[in-house]
N, C-alpha and C positions, 0 to 999 in steps of 0.2 A: 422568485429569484432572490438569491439573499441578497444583492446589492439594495435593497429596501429594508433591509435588517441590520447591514454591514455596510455603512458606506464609505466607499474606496474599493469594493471589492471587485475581484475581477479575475479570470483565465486567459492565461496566454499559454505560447507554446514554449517550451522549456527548451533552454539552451543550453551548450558544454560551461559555462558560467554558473550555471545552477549547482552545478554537481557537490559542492564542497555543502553549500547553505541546506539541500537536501538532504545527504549524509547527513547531518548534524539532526535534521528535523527527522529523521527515518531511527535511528538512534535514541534519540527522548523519546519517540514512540514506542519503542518496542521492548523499552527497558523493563516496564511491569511485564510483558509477558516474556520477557527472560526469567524477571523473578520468579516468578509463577512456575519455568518450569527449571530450577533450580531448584526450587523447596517441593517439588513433585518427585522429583527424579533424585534429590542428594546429590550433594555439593561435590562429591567423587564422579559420578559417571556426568555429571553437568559440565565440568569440566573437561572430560575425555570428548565428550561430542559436541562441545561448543565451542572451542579452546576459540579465543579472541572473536569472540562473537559482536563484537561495537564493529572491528575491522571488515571483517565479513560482510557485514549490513551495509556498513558504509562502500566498501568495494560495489557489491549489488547496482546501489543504487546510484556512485558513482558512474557505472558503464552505463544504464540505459540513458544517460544526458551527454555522452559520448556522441558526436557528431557522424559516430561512424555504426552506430549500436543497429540490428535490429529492430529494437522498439523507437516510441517516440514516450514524450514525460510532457504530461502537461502541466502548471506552477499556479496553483489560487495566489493570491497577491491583497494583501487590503493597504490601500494607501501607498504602494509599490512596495512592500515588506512583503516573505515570500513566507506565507502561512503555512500550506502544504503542494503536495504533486502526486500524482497518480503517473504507473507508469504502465503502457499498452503493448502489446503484438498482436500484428494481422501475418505470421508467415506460418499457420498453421490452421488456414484457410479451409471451411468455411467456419470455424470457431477463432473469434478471438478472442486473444486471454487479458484479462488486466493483473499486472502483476505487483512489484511493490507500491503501497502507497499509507499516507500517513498525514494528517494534522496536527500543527503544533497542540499540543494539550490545552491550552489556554482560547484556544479556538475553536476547543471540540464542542457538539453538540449545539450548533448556530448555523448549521444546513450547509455548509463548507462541501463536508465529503461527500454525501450527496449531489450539487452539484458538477464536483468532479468526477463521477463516474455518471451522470447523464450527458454529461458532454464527450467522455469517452465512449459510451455507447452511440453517439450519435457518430462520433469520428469512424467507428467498427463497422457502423451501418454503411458509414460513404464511402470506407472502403473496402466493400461486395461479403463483409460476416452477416453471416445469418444466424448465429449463437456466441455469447461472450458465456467466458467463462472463469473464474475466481475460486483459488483455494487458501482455505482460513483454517484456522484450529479449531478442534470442538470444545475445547478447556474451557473455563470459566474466564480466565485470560483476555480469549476471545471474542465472546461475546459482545462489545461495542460493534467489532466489525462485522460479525454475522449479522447484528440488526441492521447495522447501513445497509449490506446487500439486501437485506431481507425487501428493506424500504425503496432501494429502486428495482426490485422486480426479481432478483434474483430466488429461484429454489431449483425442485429437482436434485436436490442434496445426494452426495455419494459418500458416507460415511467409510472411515478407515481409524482405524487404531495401529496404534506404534507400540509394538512391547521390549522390555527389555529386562534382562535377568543377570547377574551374578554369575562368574563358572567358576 
């Protein structure tokens, strides 16, 4: 348990109050793997397929802390400060998906998102999934979050590439 590593730490259930401080933390997460695929893709068509990509993300993860969403969002906390959130669905039974989620960077790699996705699997389990499911990018970008999944159990991998060309 990281509260023996972190103390103050703790999971609760994420509420319509979360939404703004999450946006925020979903945003500095994702911003190297914007850049990433910016300098992949050129600064023209990154553009044309990302156009306000902060707002986008933030939108996202704004509605799953909606009281009225779908999913639910759970919120790590250390000292009551809202570290990160992972956010779930069970309406695509009997797979549940976890969808957006993110660590502030200064909190990464101290067993945080780990936790938050075994406590989401546990919540998938109590409500009757029998397979969770996560999609991440293959880029180099990636890669921290394919080893979290990796680390609580995740594989069974379904490879997909995106192409894109010039007309």
């Amino acid at each position: 348990m990281v509260e023996s590593v972190i103390p103050g730490f703790a999971i609760r259930d994420g509420v319509a109050s979360d939404a703004d401080v999450v946006a925020e933390i979903a945003v500095e997460a994702w911003r190297p793997i914007y850049a990433h695929s910016r300098e992949t893709l050129g600064s023209e068509l990154f553009a044309h397929l990302h156009t306000d990509w902060e707002a986008e993300k933030a939108r996202q993860v704004r509605q799953a802390c909606e009281d009225d969403s779908r999913g639910s969002v759970l919120i790590a906390t250390v000292g009551g400060v809202v570290v990160g959130f992972v956010s779930f669905y069970t309406h695509a039974a009997p797979v549940g998906v976890i969808g957006n989620n993110a660590v502030r960077p200064e909190y990464q790699s101290r067993g945080i998102a780990t936790e938050l996705y075994e406590t989401t699997l546990d919540r998938l389990r109590a409500a009757g999934m029998r397979y969770a499911r996560v999609t991440t990018g293959g880029d180099p970008a990636h890669a921290p979050a394919r080893r979290a999944y990796e680390k609580v159990g995740f594989g069974a991998e379904l490879p997909s590439v995106t192409y894109h060309r010039e007309l």
